[in-house]
C-alpha positions as CSV (number, residue, x, y, z in Angstrom):
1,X,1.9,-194.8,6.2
2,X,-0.6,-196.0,8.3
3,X,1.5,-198.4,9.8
4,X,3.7,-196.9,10.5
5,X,2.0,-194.4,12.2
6,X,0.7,-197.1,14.2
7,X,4.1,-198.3,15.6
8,X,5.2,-195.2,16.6
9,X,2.1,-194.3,18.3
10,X,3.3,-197.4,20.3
11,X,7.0,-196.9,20.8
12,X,7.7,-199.5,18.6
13,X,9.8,-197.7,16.1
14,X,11.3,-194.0,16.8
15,X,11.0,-192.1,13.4
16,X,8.2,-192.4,11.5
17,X,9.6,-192.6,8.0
18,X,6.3,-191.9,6.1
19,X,4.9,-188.6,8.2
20,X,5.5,-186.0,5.8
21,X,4.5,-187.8,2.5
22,X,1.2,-186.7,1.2
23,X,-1.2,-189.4,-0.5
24,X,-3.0,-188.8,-3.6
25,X,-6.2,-189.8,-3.2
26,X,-7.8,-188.5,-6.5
27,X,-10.6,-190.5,-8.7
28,X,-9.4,-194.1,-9.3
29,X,-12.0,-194.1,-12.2
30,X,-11.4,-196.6,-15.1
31,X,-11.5,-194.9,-18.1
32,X,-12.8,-196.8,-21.6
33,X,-14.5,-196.5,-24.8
34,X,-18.3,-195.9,-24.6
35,X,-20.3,-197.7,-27.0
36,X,-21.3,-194.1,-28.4
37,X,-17.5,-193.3,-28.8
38,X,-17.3,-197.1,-30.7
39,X,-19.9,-196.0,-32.9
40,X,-18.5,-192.9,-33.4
41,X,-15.1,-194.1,-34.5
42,X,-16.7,-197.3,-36.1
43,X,-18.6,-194.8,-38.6
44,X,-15.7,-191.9,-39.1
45,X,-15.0,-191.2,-42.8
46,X,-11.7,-191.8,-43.6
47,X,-11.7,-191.8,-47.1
48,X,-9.0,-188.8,-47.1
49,X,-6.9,-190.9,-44.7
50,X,-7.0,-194.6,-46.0
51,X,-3.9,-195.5,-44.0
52,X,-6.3,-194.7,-40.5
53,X,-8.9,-197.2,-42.2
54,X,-7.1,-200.3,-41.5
55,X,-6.1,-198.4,-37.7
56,X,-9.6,-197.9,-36.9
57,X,-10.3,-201.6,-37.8
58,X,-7.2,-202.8,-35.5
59,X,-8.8,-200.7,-32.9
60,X,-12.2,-202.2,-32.9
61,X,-10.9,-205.8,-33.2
62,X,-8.8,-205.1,-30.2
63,X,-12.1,-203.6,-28.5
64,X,-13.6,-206.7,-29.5
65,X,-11.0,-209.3,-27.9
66,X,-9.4,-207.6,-25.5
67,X,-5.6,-208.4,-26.5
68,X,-2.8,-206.4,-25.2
69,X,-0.9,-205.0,-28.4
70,X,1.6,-207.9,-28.1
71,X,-0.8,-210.6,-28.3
72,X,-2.8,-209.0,-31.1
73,X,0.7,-209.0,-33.2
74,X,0.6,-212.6,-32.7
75,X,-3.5,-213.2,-32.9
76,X,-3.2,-216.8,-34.9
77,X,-6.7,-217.9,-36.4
78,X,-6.0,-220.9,-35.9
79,X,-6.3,-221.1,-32.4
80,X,-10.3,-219.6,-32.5
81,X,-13.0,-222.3,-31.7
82,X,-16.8,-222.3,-31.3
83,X,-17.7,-223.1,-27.7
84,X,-21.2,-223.0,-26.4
85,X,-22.5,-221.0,-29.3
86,X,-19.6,-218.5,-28.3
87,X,-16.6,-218.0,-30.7
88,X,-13.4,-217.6,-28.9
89,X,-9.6,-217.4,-28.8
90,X,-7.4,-219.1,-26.4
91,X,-3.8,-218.9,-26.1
92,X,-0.5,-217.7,-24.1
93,X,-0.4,-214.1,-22.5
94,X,3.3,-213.5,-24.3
95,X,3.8,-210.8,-21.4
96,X,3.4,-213.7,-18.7
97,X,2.8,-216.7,-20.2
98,X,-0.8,-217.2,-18.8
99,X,-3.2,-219.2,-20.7
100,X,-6.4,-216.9,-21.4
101,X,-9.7,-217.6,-23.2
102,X,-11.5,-214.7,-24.9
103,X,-14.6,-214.0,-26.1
104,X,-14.5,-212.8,-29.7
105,X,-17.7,-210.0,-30.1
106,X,-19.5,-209.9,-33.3
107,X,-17.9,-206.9,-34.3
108,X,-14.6,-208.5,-34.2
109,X,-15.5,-211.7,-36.3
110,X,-16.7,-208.9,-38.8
111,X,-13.1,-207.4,-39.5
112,X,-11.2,-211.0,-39.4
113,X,-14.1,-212.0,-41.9
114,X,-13.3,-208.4,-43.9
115,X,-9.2,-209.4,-43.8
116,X,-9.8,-213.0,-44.5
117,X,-8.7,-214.1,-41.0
118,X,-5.3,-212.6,-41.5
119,X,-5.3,-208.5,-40.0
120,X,-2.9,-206.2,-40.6
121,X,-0.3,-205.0,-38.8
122,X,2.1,-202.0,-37.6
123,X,4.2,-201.1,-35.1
124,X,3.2,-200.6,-32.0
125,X,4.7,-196.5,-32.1
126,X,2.8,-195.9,-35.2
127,X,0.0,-197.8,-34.2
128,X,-0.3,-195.5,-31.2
129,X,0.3,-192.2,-32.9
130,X,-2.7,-193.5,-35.5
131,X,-4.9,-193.7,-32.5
132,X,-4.4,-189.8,-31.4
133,X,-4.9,-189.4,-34.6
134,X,-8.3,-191.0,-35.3
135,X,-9.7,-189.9,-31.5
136,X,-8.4,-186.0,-33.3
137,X,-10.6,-186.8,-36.1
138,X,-13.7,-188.5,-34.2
139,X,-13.5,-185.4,-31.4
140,X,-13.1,-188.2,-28.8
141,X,-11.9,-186.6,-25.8
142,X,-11.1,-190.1,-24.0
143,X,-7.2,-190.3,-24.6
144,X,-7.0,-194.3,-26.8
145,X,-4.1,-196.6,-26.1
146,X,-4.2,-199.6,-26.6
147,X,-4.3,-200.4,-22.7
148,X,-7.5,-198.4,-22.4
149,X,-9.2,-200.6,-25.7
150,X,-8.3,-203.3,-23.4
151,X,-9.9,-201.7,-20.4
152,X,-13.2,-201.0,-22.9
153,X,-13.4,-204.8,-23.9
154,X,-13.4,-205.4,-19.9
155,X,-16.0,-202.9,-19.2
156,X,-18.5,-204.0,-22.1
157,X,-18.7,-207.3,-20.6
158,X,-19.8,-206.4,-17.4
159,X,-21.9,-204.1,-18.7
160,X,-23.9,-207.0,-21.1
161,X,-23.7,-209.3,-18.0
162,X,-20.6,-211.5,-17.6
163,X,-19.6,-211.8,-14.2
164,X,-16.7,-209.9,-13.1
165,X,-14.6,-213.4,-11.7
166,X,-15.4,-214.6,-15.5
167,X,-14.0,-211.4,-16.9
């Protein structure tokens, strides 16, 4: 809009094509997971809703890697080393092809050391619908996808330090 409004403040063009459209500048905030909302959901009963159990642990594994859903479908143990004192998983973004390397946080290593390195899976619709469910049942009001558990691994490592080009 602006520059447009530039060249026909200079005669360059003779309709500015952008004049009437109104830009929404509202808060650009990045929404995540606090680590009170983590412990929150990390210590929610669910012993009437066993189903949610293994949910709630796909959602703090995912917290604790930072894969899209995709590339949590296709998490292979196999491909987790030690480097630097740091265990970590490297791979293929399936969505672009783009080698990565994450961090694995302790709370992760704890639920592949629960399912014997092999998690469970679901869909990727009922996996979403379990996650309204369980931020119903831990009075969340954060909205979790699994685009914002993403987000929530992100912000947690800036927030213990790693710099923001590493991240």
């Amino acid at each position: 809009k602006r520059i447009f409004t530039y060249a026909k403040d200079n005669d360059w063009i003779k309709v500015n094509l952008f004049s009437n459209i109104k830009i929404n500048k509202g808060t650009n905030s990045v929404k995540y997971l606090t680590r009170e909302e983590l412990d929150i959901i990390h210590k929610l009963d669910l012993s009437e809703y066993p189903r949610l159990d293994k949910v709630r642990d796909l959602l703090l594994f995912q917290v604790s890697i930072g894969l899209a859903y995709i590339d949590l479908v296709q998490f292979n143990i196999n491909k987790v080393q030690v480097i630097n004192n740091a265990v970590v998983y490297s791979n293929k973004r399936q969505k672009t092809g783009v080698e990565f390397t994450a961090v694995i946080l302790p709370m992760g290593l704890q639920i592949l050391k629960k399912y014997d390195n092999n998690l469970p899976m679901i869909s990727n619709q009922k996996y979403n619908a379990y996650l309204k469910e369980i931020q119903r049942l831990a009075n969340i009001k954060t909205v979790i996808t699994t685009h914002l558990l993403r987000k929530s691994y992100a912000h947690h490592l800036l927030n213990n330090g790693v710099r923001i080009e590493v991240v």
